[in-house]
N, CA, C and O of each residue as an XYZ file, in Angstrom:
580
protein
N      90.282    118.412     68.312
C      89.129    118.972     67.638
C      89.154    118.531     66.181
O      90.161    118.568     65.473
N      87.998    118.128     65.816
C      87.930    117.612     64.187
C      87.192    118.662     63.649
O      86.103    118.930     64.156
N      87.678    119.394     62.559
C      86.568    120.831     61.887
C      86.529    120.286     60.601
O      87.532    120.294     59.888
N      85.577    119.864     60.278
C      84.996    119.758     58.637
C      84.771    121.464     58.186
O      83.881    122.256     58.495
N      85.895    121.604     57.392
C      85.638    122.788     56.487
C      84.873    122.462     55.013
O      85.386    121.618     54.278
N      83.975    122.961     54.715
C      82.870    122.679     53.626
C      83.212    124.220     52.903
O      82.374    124.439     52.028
N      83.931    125.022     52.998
C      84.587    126.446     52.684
C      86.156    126.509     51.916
O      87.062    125.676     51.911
N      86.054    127.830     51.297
C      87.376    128.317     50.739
C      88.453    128.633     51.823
O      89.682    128.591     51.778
N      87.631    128.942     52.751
C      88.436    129.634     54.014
C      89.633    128.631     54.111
O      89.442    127.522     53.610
N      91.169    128.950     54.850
C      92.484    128.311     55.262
C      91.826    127.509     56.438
O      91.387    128.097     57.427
N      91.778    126.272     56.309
C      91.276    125.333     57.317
C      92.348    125.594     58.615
O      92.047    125.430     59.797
N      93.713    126.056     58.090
C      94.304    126.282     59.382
C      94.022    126.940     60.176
O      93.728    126.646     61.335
N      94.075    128.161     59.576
C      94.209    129.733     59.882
C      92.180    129.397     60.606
O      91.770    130.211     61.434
N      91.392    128.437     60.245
C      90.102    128.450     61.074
C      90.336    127.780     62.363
O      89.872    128.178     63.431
N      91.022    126.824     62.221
C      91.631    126.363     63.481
C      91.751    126.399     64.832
O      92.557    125.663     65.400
N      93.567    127.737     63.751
C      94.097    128.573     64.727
C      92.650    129.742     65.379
O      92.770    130.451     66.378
N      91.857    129.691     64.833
C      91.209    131.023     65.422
C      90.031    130.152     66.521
O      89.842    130.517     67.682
N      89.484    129.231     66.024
C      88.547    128.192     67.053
C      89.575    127.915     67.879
O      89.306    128.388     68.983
N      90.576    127.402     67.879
C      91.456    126.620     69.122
C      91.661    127.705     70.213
O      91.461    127.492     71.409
N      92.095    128.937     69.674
C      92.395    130.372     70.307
C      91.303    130.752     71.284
O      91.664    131.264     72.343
N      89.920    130.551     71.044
C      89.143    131.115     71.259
C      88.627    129.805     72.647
O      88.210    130.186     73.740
N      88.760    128.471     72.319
C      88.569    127.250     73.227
C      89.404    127.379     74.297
O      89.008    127.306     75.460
N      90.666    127.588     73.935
C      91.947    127.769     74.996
C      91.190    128.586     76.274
O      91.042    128.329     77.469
N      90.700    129.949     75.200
C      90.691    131.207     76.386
C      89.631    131.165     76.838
O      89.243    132.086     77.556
N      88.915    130.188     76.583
C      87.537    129.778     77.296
C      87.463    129.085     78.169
O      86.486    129.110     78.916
N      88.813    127.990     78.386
C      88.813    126.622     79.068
C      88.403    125.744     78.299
O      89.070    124.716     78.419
N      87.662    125.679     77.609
C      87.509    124.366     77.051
C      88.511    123.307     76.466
O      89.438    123.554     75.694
N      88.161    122.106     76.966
C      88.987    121.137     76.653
C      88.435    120.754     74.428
O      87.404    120.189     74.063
N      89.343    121.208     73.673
C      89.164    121.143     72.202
C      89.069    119.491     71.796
O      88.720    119.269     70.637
N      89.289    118.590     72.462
C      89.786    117.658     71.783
C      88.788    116.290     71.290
O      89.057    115.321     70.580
N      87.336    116.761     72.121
C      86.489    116.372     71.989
C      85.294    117.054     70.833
O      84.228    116.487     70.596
N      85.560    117.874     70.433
C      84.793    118.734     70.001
C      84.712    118.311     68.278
O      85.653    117.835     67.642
N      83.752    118.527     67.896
C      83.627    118.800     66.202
C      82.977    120.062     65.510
O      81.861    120.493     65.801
N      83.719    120.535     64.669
C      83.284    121.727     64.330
C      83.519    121.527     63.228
O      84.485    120.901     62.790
N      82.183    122.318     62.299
C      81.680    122.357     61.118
C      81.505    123.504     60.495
O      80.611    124.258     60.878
N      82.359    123.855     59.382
C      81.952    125.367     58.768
C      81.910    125.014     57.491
O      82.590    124.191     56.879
N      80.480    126.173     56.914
C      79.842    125.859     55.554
C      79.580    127.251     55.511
O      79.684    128.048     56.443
N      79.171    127.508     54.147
C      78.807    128.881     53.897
C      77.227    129.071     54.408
O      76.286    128.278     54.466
N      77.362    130.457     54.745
C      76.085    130.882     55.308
C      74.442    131.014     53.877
O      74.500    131.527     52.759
N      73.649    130.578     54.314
C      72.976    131.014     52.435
C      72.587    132.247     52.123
O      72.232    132.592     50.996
N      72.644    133.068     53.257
C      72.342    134.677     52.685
C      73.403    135.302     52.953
O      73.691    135.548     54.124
N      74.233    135.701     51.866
C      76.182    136.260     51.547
C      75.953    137.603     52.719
O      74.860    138.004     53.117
N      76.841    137.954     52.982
C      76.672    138.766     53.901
C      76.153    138.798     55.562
O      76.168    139.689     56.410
N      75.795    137.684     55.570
C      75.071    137.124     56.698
C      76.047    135.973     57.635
O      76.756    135.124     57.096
N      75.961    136.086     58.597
C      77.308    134.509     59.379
C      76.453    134.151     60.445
O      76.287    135.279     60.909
N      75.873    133.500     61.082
C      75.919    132.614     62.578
C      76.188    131.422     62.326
O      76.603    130.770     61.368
N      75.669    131.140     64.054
C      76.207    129.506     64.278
C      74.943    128.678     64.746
O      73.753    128.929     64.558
N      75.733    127.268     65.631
C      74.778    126.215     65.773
C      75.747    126.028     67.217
O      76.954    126.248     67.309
N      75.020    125.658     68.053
C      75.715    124.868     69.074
C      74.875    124.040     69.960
O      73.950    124.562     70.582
N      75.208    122.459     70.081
C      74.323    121.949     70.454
C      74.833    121.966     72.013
O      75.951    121.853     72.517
N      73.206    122.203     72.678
C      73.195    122.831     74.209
C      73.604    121.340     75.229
O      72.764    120.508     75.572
N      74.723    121.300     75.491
C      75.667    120.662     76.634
C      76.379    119.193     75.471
O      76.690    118.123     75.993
N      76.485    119.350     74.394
C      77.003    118.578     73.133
C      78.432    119.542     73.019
O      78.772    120.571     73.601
N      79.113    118.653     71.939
C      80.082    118.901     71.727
C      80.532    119.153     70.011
O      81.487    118.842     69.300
N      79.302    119.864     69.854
C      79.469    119.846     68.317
C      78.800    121.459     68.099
O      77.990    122.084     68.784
N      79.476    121.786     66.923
C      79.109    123.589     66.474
C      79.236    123.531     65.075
O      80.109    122.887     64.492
N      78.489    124.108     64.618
C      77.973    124.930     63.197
C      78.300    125.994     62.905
O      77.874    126.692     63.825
N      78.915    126.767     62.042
C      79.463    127.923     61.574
C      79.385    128.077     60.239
O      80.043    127.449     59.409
N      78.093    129.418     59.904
C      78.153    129.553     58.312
C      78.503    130.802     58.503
O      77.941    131.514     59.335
N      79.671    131.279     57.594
C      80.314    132.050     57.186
C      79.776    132.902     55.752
O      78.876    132.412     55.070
N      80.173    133.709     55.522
C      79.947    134.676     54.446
C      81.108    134.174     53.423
O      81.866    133.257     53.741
N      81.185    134.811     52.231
C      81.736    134.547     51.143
C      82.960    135.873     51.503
O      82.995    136.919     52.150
N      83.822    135.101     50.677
C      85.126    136.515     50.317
C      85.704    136.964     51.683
O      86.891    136.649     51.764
N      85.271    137.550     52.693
C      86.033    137.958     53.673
C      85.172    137.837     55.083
O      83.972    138.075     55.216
N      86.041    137.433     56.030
C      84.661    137.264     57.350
C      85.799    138.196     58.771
O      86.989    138.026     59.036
N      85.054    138.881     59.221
C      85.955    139.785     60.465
C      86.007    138.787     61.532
O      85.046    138.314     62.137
N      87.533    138.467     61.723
C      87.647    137.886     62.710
C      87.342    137.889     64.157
O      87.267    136.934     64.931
N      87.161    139.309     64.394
C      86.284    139.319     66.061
C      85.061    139.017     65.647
O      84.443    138.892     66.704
N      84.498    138.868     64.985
C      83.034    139.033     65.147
C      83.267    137.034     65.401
O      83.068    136.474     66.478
N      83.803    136.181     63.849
C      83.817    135.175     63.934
C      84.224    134.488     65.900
O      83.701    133.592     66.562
N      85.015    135.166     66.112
C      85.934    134.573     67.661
C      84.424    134.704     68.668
O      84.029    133.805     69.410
N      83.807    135.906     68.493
C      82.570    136.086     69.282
C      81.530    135.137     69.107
O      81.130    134.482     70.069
N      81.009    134.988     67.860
C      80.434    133.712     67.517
C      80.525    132.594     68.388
O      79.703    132.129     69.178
N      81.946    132.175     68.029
C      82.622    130.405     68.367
C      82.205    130.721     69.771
O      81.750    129.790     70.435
N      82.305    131.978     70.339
C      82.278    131.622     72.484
C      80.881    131.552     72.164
O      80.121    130.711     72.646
N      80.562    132.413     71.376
C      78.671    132.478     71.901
C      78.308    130.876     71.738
O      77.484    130.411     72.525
N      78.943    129.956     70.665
C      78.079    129.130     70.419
C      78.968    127.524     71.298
O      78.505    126.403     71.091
N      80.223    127.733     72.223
C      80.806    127.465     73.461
C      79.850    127.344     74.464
O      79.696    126.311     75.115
N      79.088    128.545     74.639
C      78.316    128.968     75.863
C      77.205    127.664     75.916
O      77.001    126.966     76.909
N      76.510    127.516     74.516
C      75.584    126.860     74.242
C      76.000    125.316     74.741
O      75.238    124.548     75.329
N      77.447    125.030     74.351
C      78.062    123.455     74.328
C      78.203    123.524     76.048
O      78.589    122.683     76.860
N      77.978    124.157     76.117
C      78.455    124.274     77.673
C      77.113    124.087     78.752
O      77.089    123.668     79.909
N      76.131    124.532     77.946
C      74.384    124.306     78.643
C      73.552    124.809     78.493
O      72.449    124.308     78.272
N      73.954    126.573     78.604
C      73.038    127.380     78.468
C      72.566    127.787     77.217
O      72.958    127.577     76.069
N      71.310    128.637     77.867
C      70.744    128.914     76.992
C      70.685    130.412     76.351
O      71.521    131.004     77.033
N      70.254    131.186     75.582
C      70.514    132.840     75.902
C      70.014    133.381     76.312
O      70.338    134.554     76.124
N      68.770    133.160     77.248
C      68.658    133.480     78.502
C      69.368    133.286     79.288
O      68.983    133.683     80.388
N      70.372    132.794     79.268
C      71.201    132.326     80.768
C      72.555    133.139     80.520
O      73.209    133.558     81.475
N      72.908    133.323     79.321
C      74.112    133.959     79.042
C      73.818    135.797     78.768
O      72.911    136.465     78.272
N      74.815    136.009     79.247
C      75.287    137.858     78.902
C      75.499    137.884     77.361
O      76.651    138.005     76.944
N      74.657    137.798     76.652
C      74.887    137.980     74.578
C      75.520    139.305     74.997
O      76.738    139.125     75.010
N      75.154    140.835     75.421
C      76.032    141.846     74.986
C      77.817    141.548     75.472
O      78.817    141.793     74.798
N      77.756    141.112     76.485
C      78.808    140.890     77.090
C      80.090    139.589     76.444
O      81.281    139.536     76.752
N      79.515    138.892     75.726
C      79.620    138.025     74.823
C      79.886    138.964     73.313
O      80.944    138.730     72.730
N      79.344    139.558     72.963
C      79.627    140.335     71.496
C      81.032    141.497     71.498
O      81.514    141.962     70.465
N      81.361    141.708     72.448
C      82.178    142.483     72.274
C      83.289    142.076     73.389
O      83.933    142.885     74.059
N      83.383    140.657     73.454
C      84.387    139.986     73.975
C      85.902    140.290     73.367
O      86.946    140.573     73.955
N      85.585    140.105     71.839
C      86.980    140.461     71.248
C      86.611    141.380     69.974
O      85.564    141.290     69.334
N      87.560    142.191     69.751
C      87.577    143.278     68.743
C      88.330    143.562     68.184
O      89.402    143.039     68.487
N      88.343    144.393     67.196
C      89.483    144.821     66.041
C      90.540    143.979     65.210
O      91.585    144.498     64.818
N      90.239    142.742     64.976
C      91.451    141.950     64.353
C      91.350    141.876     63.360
O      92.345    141.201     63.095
N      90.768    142.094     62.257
C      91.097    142.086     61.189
C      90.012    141.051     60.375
O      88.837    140.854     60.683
N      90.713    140.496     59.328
C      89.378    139.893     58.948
C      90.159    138.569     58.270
O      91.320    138.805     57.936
N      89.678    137.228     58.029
C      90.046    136.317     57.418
C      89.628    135.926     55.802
O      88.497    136.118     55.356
N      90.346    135.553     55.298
C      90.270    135.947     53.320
C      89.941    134.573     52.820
O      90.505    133.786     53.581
N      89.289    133.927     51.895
C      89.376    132.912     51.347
C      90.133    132.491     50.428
O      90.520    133.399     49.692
N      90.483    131.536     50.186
C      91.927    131.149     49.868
C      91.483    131.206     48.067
O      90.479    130.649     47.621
N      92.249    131.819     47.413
C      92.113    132.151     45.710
C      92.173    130.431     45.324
O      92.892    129.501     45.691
N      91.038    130.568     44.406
C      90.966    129.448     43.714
C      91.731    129.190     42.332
O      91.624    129.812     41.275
N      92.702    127.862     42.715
C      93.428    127.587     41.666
C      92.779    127.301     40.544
O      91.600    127.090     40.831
N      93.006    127.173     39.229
C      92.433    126.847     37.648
C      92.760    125.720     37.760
O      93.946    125.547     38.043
N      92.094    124.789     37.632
C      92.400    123.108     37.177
C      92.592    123.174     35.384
O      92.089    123.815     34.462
N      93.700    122.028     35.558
C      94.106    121.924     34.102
C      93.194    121.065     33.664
O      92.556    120.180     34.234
N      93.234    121.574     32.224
C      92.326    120.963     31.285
C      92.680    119.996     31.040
O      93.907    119.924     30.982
N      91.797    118.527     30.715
C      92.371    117.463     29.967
C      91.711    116.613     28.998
O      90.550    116.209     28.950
N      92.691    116.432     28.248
C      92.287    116.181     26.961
C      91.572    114.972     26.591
O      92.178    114.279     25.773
N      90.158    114.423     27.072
C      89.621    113.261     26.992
C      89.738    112.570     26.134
O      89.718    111.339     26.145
N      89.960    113.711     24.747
C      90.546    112.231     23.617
C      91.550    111.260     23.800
O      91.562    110.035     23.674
N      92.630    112.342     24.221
C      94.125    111.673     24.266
C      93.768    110.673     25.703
O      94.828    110.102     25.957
N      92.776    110.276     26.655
C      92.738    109.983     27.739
C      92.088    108.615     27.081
O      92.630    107.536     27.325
N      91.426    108.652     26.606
C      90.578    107.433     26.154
C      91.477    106.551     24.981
O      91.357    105.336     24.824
N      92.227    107.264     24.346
C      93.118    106.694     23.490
C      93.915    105.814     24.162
O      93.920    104.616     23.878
N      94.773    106.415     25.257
C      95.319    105.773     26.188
C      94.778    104.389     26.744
O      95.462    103.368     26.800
N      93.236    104.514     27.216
C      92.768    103.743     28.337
C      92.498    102.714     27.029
O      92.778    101.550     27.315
N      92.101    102.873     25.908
C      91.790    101.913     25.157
C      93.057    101.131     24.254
O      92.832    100.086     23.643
N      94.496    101.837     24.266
C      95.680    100.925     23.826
C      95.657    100.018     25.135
O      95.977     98.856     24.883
N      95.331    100.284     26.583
C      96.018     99.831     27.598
C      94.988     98.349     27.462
O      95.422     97.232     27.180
N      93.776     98.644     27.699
C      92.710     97.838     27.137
C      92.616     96.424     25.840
O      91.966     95.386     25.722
N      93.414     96.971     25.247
C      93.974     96.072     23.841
C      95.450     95.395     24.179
O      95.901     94.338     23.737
N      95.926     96.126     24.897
C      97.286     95.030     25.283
C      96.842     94.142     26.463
O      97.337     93.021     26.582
N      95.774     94.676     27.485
C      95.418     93.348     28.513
C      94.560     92.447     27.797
O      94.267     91.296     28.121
N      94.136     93.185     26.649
C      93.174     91.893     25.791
C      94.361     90.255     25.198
O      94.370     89.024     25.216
N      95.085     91.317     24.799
C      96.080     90.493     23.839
C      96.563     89.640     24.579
O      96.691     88.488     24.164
N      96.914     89.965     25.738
C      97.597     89.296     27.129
C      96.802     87.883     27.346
O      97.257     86.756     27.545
N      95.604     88.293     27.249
C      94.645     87.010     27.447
C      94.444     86.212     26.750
O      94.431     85.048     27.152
N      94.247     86.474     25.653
C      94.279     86.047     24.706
C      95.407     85.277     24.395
O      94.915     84.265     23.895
N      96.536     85.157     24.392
C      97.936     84.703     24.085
C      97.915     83.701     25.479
O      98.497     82.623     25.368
N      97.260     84.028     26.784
C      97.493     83.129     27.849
C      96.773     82.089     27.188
O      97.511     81.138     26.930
N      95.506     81.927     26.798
C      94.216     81.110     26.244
C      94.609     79.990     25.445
O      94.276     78.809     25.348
N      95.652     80.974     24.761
C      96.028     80.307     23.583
C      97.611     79.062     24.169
O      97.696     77.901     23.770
N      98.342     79.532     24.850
C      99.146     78.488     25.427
C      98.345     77.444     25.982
O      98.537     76.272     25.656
N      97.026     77.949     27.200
C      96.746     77.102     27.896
C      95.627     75.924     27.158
O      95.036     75.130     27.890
N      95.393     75.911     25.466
C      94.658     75.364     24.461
C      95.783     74.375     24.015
O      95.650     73.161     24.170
N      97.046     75.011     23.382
C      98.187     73.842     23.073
C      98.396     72.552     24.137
O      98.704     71.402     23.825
N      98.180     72.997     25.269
C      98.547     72.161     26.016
C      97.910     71.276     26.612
O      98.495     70.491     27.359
């Protein structure tokens, strides 16, 4: 399975919870691509699943997402990769497939260090003046001669 995470979420820990959920479905994972991006209204999560394809959509909420609900999702949108349609599938029977686990956190965003563009350009421009000189001094042998 290839999952483009476009999220804060632990790409593992999304994984582990899609792979979990493929296993106990039958599905063979290894064909599959899955895509998670944030949802655009916070508080809000569904999916995408293209009907007898092998590809799924998952927008997630910001800050914290409940993992049964997410695991319910991934089958609901399984069902879809699989053919049907939701007419054809049990949605209640499907929503409360799995329950109570807890919820998954987005991973705290590190501070990137600051850097000092002066001292960066100072740099790039001594480095700049010694490949000049370099050439210059080649030019100049290959003129004597």
């Amino acid at each position: 399975m290839k999952l483009n995470n476009k999220t804060r979420y632990d790409g593992g820990e999304l994984r582990k919870i899609i792979l979990s959920v493929m296993l106990d479905d039958g599905v063979r994972p290894a064909y599959y691509r899955v895509y998670v991006e944030y949802a655009r209204a916070n508080g809000r999560f569904y999916g995408k699943g293209t009907i007898g394809g092998t590809k799924m959509w998952l927008y997630l909420d910001r800050e914290k997402h409940n993992i049964a609900k997410l695991k319910n999702t991934i089958l609901h949108e399984l069902e879809h990769n699989k053919g049907l349609k939701h007419h054809d599938m049990d949605c209640d029977a499907l929503r409360s497939h799995y329950a109570g686990e807890g919820f998954i956190y987005e991973k705290a965003v590190k501070e990137k260090q600051k850097i000092d563009l002066v001292f960066q350009r100072r740099i790039h421009a001594e480095k700049m003046v010694a490949d000049y000189t370099t050439k210059l001094k080649r030019v100049g042998n290959l003129l004597k001669k």
